[in-house]
C-alpha positions as CSV (number, residue, x, y, z in Angstrom):
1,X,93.4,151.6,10.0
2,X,95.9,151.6,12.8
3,X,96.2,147.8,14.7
4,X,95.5,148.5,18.6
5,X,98.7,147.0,20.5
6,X,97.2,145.0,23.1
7,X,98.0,146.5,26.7
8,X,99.9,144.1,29.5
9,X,97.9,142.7,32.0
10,X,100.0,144.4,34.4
11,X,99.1,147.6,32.8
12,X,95.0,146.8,33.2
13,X,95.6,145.3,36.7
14,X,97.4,148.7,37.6
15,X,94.4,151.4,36.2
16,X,91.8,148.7,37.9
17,X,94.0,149.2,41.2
18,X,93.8,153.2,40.6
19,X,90.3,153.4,39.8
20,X,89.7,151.9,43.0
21,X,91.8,154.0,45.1
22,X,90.2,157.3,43.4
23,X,86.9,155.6,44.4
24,X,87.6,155.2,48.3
25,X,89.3,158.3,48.6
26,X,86.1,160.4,49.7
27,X,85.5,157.9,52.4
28,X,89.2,157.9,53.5
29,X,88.9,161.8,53.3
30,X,85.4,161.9,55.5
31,X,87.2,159.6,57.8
32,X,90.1,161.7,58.2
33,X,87.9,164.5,58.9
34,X,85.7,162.8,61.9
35,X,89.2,161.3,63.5
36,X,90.2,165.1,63.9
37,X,87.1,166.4,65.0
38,X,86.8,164.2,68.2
39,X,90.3,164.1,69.0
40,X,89.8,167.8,69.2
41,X,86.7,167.6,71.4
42,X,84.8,168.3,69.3
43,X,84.7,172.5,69.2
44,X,82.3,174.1,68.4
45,X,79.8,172.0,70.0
46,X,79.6,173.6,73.4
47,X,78.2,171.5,76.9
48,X,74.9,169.9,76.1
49,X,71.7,171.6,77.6
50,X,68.6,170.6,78.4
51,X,67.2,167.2,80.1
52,X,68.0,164.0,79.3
53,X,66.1,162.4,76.6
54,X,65.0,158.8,77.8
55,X,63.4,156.4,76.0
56,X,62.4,152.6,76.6
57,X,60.5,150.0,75.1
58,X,59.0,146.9,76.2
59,X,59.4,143.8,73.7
60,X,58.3,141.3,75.4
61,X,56.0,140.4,78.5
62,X,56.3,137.2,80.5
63,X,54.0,136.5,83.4
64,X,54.6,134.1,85.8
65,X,52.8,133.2,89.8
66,X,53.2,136.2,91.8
67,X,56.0,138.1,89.2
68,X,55.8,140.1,85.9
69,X,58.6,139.9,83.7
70,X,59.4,142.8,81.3
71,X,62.0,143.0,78.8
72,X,62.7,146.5,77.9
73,X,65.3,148.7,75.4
74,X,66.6,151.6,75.7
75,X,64.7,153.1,72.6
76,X,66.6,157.2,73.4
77,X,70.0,158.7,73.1
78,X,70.8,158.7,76.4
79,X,71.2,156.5,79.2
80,X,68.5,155.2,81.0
81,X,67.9,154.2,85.2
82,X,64.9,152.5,86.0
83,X,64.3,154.2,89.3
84,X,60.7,153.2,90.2
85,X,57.8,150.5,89.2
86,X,54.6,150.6,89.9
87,X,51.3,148.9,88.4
88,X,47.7,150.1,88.8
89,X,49.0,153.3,90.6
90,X,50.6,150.9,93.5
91,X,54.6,150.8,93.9
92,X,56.0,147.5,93.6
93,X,59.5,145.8,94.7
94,X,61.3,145.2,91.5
95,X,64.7,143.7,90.2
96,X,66.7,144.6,87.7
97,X,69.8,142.4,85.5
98,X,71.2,145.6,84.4
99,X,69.7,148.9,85.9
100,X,71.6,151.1,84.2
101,X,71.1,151.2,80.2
102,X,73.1,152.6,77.5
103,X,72.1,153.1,74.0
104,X,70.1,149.8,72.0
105,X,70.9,148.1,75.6
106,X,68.4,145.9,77.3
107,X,67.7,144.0,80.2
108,X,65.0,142.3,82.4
109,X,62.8,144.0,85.0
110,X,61.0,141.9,87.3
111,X,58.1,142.9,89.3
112,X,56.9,141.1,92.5
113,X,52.9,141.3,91.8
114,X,50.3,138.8,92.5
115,X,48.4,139.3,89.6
116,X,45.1,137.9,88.8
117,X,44.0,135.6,85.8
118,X,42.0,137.6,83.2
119,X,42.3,141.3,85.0
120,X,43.9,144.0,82.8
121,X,47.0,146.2,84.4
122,X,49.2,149.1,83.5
123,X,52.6,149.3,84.3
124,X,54.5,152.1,85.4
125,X,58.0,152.3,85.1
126,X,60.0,155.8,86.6
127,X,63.3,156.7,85.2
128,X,65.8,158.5,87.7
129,X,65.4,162.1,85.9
130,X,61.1,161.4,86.4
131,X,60.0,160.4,83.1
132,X,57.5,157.4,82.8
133,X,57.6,154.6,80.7
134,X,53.6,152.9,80.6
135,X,52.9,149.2,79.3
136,X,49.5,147.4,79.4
137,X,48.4,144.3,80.1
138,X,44.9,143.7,78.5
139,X,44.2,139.5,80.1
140,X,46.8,138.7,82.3
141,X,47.7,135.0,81.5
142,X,50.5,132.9,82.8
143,X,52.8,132.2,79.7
144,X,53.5,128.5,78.7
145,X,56.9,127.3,79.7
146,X,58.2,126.1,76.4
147,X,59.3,122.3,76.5
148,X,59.1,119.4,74.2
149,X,55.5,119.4,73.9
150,X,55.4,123.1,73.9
151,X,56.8,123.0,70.5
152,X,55.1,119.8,69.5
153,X,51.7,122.0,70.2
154,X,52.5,125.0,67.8
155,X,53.4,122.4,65.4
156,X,50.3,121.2,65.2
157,X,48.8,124.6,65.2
158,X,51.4,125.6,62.4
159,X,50.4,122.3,60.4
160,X,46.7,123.3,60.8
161,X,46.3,126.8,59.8
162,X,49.3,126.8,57.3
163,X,50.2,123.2,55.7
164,X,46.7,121.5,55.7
165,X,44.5,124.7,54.2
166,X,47.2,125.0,51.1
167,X,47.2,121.3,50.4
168,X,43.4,120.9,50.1
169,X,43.4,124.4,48.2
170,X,45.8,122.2,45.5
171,X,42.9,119.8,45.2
172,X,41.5,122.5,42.6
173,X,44.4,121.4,40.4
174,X,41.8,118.8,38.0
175,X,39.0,122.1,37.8
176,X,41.7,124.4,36.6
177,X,43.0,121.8,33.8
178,X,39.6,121.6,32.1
179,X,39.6,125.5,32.1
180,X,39.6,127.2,28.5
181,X,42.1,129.9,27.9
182,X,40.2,132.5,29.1
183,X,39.1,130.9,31.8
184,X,42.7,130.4,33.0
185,X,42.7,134.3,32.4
186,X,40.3,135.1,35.1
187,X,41.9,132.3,37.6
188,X,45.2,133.8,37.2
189,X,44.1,137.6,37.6
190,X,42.2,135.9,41.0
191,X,45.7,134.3,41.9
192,X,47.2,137.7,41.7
193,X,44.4,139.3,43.8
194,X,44.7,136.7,46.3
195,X,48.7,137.5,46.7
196,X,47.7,141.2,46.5
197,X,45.7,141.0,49.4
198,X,48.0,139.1,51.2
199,X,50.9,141.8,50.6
200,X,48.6,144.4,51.5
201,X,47.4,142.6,54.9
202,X,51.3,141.9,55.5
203,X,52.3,145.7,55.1
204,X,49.3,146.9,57.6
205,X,50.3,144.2,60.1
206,X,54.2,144.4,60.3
207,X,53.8,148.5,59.8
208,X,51.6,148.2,63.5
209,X,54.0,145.6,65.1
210,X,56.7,148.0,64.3
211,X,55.3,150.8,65.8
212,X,54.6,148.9,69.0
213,X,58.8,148.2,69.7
214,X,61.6,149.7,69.8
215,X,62.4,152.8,67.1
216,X,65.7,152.9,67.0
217,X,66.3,149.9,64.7
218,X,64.3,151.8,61.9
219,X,60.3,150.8,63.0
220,X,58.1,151.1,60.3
221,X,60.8,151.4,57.7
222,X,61.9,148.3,58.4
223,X,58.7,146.4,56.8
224,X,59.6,148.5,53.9
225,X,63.2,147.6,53.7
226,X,62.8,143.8,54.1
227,X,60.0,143.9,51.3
228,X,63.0,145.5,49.2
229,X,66.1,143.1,50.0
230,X,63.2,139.9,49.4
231,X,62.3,141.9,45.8
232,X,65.9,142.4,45.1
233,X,67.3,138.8,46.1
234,X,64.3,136.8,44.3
235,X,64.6,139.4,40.7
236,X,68.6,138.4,41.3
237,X,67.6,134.4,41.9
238,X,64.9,134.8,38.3
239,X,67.7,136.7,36.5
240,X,70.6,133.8,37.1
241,X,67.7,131.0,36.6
242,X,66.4,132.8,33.4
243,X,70.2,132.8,32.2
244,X,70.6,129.6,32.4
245,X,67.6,128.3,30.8
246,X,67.4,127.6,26.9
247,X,64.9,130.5,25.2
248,X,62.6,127.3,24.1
249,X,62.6,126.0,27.7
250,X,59.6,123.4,28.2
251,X,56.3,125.5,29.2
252,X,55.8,123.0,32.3
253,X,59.7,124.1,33.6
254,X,58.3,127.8,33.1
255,X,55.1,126.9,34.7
256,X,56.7,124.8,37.5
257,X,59.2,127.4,38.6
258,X,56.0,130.1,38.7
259,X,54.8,127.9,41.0
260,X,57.6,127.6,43.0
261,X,58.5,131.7,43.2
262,X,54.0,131.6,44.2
263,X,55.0,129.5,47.3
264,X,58.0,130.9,48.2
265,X,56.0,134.3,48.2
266,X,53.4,132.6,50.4
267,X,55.7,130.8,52.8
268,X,57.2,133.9,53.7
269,X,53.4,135.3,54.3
270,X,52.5,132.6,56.3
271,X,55.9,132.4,58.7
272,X,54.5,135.9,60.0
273,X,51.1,134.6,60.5
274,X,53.1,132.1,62.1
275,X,54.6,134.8,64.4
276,X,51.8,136.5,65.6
277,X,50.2,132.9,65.9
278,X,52.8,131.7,68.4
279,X,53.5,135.3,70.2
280,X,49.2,136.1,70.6
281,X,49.2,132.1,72.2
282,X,52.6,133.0,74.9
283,X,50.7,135.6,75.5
284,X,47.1,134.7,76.4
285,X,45.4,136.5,73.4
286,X,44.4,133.7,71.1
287,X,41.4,131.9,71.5
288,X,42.6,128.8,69.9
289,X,38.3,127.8,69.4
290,X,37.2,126.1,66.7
291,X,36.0,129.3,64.5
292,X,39.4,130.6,64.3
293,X,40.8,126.5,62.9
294,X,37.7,127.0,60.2
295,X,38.6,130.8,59.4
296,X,42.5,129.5,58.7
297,X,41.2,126.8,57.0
298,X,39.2,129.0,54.7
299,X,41.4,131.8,54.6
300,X,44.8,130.0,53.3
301,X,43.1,127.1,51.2
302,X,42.9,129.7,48.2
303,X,46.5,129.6,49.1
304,X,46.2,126.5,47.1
305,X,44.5,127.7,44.4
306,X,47.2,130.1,43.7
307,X,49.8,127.7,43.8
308,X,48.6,125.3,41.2
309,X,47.2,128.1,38.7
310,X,50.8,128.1,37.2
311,X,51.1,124.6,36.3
312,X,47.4,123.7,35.2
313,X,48.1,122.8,31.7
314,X,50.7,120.5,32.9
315,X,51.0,117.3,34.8
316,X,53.5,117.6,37.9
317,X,54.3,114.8,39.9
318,X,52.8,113.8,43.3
319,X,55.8,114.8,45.1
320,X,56.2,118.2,43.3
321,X,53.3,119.1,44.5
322,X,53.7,117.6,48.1
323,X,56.7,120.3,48.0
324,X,55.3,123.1,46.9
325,X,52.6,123.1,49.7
326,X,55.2,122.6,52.4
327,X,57.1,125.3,51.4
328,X,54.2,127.2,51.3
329,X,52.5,126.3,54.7
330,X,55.4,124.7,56.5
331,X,56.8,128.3,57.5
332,X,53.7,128.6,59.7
333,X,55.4,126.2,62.4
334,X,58.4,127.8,62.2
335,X,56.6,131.2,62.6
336,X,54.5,130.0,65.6
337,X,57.8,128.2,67.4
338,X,59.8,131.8,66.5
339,X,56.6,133.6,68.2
340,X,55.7,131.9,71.1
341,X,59.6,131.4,72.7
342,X,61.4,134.2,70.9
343,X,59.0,137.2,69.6
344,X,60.7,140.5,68.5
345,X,58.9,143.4,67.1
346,X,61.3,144.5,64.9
347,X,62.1,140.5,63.5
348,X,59.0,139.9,63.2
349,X,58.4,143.4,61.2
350,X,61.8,142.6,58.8
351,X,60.2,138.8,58.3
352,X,56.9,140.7,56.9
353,X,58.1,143.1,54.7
354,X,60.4,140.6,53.4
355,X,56.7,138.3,52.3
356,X,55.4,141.9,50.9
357,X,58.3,141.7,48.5
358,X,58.5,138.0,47.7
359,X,54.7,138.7,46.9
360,X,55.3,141.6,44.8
361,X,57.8,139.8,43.0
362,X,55.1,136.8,42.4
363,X,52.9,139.4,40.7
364,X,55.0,140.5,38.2
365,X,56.0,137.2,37.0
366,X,51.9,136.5,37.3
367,X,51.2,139.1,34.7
368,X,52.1,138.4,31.8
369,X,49.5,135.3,31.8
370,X,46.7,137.1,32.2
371,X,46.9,139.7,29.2
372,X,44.1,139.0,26.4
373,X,44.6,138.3,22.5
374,X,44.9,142.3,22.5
375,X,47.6,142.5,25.0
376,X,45.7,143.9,27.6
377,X,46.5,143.5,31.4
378,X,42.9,144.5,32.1
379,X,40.1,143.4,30.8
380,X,36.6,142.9,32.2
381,X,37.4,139.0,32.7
382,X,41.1,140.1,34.8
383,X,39.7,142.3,36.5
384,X,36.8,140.6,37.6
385,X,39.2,137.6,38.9
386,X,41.4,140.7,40.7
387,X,38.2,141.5,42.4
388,X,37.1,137.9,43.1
389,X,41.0,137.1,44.4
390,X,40.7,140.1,47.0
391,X,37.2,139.9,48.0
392,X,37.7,135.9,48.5
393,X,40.6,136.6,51.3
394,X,38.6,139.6,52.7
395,X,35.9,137.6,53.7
396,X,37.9,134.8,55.1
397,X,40.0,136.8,57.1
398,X,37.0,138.2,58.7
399,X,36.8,134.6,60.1
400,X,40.6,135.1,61.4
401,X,40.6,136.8,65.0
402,X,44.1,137.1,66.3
């Protein structure tokens, strides 16, 4: 047999080098290509024909005494000129930052109206081609100036619809421990319907904010690509941990780090309940009463439930536990602070997805634990938790009126 001469490192660093170049040369090629083309103007085109297509959207709605403030995007291709406003049918004096919008630009239109508390109004806005631009405004409400105790009031909200429901949900931890094997079965087949619902109620709810602002950052599709970069980065985070850990790790690390990747699946849910908490309250649309504190309550305590499932045969400390609930609820303030100063449709759509895929990445590492002595994922005790998780957040959320 022939001995292999080992190559140079000069020689390896020079075919790494080619292989590169060969690999950017299509690019540099298409690049080429498109430079030519519009120095040439580009032929073959011909003038454009036809009208204008414009396109705005309003993201945001602030109401003050005597003015309506609008912030709107130019949603088309082409530019836009807010020529005209009008609400109810009436024309209205209006000012503009920046009336003349190019492509993804915005800007602030204000609308000298006395508005009433409570009525309802549509808004009118006229481009300079014609085209019409309509908002509603179901209760008008003044929006709260944000402030110090602004802030300290969606904390408190944020505290009790997010942080308080999951701790008390971890007060199931003693039940779960005295739970036989297949017991734990059905608990952690609830657990996943629990977090299935949740997904499923995240991907309805960032799909309709999405279609309510601007298109041109991707709408809808951007719910779906969020929920893939959160899959993608929390598989990558498993895979380095998973690498690192002996293959006879401790079963309470394994169930402790569940636990974790369960929270960090739910705090991403809850920082957009936190969103449309805070941006429903600057808005005048949440009745802040004390059925909707009892419907959160209910609703995320089994928030709690999940979170311990993992770690039932084991004894975690105190402040383990402490941590896991805040990073489970403790997005909620953020949510509500983002929400009520800030609120973006398409953020707020991106934040969602990404909890659909932190969730769906939660469930995969869930099910393995609820397969029987046959190695079945279903069986009439895991699917009856399934039922029980998704059935148990149904009718909780019912309570929940946002």
């Amino acid at each position: 047999m022939e001995a292999r001469t080992a190559e140079p490192p000069g020689a390896r660093e020079g075919e790494r080098l080619r292989l590169w170049l060969f690999g950017l040369l299509p690019l540099v090629l298409i690049g080429a290509a498109i430079a030519v083309f519009a120095a040439l103007g580009a032929p073959g085109l011909g003038e454009r024909r036809g009208p204008p297509v414009e396109e705005l959207a309003v993201e945001r709605t602030v109401l003050r005494p005597g003015e309506i403030e609008l912030n709107v995007r130019n949603d088309g291709p082409d530019e836009v000129r807010v020529a005209q406003a009008a609400v109810n049918d009436a024309y209205v004096n209006f000012r503009a930052a920046d009336p003349d919008l190019g492509r993804l630009s915005s800007t602030t239109i204000t609308l000298d109206y006395p508005w009433v508390e409570g009525e309802a109004y549509e808004i009118f806005l006229l481009t300079s081609t014609g085209a019409t631009v309509e908002h509603g405004i179901p209760a008008a409400v003044e929006t709260p100036r944000t402030s110090a105790s602004f802030y300290g009031l969606m904390a408190i909200i944020g505290i009790y619809v997010g942080v308080i429901p999951v701790m008390l949900g971890m007060f199931w931890l003693p039940w779960l421990r005295r739970l036989r094997e297949k017991g734990m079965h059905v608990v952690m087949a609830l657990t996943i319907g629990l977090l299935l619902f949740l997904a499923i109620d995240a991907t309805l709810e960032g799909v309709e904010i999405a279609g309510e602002g601007p298109q041109v950052f991707g709408g809808a599709a951007l719910v779906f690509l969020g929920a893939v970069l959160s899959y993608a980065a929390l598989a990558a985070v498993d895979a380095y941990l998973r690498s690192r850990q002996e293959r006879a790790s401790a079963a309470g690390v394994g169930g402790l780090y569940l636990a974790l990747l369960v929270s960090i699946g739910i705090g991403l849910h809850n920082l957009g309940e936190g969103l449309a908490i805070g941006a429903a309250y600057s808005a005048g649309a949440l009745a802040l009463g004390a059925l909707l504190v009892i419907g959160f309550a209910l609703h995320n305590t089994t928030e709690g439930l999940a979170i311990v499932a993992p770690v039932a045969a084991h004894r975690p400390s105190l402040a383990a536990l402490a941590g896991l609930g805040l990073i489970a609820g403790g997005p909620a303030i953020l949510g509500a602070w983002i929400g009520a100063s800030a609120f973006n449709t398409s953020l707020s759509a991106f934040l969602l997805g990404m909890g659909v895929g932190a969730i769906a990445q939660v469930i995969q590492q869930l099910a393995p634990f609820v397969r029987d002595s046959e190695g079945r994922y279903l069986h009439p005790g895991s699917a009856a938790g399934l039922v029980a998780g998704l059935a148990i957040l149904y009718v909780t959320g019912l309570l929940v009126s946002v």
